[in-house]
N, C-alpha and C positions, 0 to 999 in steps of 0.2 A: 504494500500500500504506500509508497514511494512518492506516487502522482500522485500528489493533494496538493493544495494550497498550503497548507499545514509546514511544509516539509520546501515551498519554495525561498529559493533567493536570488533575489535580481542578479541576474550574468549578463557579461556578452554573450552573445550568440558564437562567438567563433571559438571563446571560451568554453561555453558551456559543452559545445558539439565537436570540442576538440577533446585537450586534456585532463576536462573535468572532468570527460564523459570516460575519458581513460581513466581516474583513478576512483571512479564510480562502479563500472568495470573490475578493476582489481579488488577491489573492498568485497563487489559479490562474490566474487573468484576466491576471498580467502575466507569469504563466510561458506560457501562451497568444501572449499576445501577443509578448515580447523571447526565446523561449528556455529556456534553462537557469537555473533558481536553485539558492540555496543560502539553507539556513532554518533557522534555529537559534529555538527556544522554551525556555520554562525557566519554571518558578516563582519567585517574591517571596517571603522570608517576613520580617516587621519583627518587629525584637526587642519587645518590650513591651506587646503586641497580644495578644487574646485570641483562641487559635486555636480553630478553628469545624475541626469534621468534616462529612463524609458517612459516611454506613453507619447500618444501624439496629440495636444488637443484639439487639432481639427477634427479629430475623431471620437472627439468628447472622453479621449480617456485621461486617469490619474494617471501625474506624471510619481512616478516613484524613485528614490534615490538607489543609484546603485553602487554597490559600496566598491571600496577602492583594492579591500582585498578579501580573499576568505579563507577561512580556517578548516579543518574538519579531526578531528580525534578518534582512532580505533581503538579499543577495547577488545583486548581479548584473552578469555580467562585459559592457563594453560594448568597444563599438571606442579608447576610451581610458581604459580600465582597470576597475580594479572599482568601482559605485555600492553605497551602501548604504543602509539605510532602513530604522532602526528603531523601537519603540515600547514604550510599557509603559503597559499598560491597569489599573484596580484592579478586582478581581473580588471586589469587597463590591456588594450588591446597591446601599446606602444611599448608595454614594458616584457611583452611576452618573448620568448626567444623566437626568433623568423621562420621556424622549424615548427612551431606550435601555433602556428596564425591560419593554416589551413581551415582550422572549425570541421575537422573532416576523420573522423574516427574511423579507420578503416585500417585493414590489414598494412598497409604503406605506411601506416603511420603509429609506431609504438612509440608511445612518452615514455621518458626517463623522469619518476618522479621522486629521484632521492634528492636533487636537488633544492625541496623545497619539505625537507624532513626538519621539523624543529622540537622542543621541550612545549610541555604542557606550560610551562614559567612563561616562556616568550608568547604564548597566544594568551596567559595572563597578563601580560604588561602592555602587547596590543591591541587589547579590548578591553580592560578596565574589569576583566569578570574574575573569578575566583569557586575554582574548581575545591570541590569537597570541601565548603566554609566548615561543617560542623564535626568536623575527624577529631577523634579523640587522641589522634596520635599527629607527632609531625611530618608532612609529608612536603617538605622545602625538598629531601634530597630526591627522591620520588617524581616531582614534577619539572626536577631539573635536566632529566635523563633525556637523551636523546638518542634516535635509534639511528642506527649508523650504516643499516643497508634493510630492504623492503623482504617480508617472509617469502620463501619460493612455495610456489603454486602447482601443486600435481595438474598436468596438463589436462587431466580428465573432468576437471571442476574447476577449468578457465570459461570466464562467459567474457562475450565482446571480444572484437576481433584488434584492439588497439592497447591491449596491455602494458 
């Protein structure tokens, strides 16, 4: 249940239908593959940055902000505890590498998304949110980790052709 409004955030289109759609793709592929996840997305917005809409009014729609970058968090409970593995991609068309501007998810086009692997710390600092406020425990070293290469995917339980 994916496709709801629930579950949307303003993208580019070339973004969305490129690399996002690639690591939306491998995210299925590793719940495929390990199980159960757990997946937190969210938008960027930087202060000082000229925000850009979608919507056209001539067509009487709301113009909505789209944010300048996005985040998304995997969750995934192993036999020695929880992994995690997250990222934050910029969804400005200009900032994307010229190799990802296609919008075109198809077997020619496999993203490379270790490049945009960060710590749970750094999608707290830019977005102002704070994961697990109420732990009883401290989890500063926990959210400062960072994963250092993507889980490999038995080919049997790859979905999408742009992994």
């Amino acid at each position: 249940n994916s496709h709801v409004f629930a579950n949307g955030v303003p993208q580019k289109s070339t973004f969305n239908q490129g690399i996002w759609l690639g690591l939306e793709n491998y995210i299925s592929s590793i719940a495929n593959d390990k199980g159960e996840l757990w997946v937190v997305t969210g938008p960027i917005y930087e202060r000082n940055t000229k925000i850009e809409t979608i919507g056209e009014a001539g067509k009487k729609e709301i113009p909505v902000s789209i944010p300048d970058k996005l985040f998304k968090i995997v969750f995934m409970e192993q036999s020695n505890g929880v992994e995690v593995i997250s990222f934050i991609y910029p969804n400005k068309y200009d900032e994307l590498p010229s190799y990802y501007k296609t919008g075109n998810c198809q077997r020619d086009s496999v993203y490379n998304h270790t490049a945009y692997i960060v710590s749970i710390a750094d999608i707290e600092t830019q977005t102002g949110l704070t994961f697990f406020p109420d732990s009883a425990i401290d989890l500063t070293e926990y959210k400062n980790l960072r994963a250092v290469n993507l889980p490999e995917i038995n080919s049997i339980n790859a979905v999408g052709y742009c992994l």
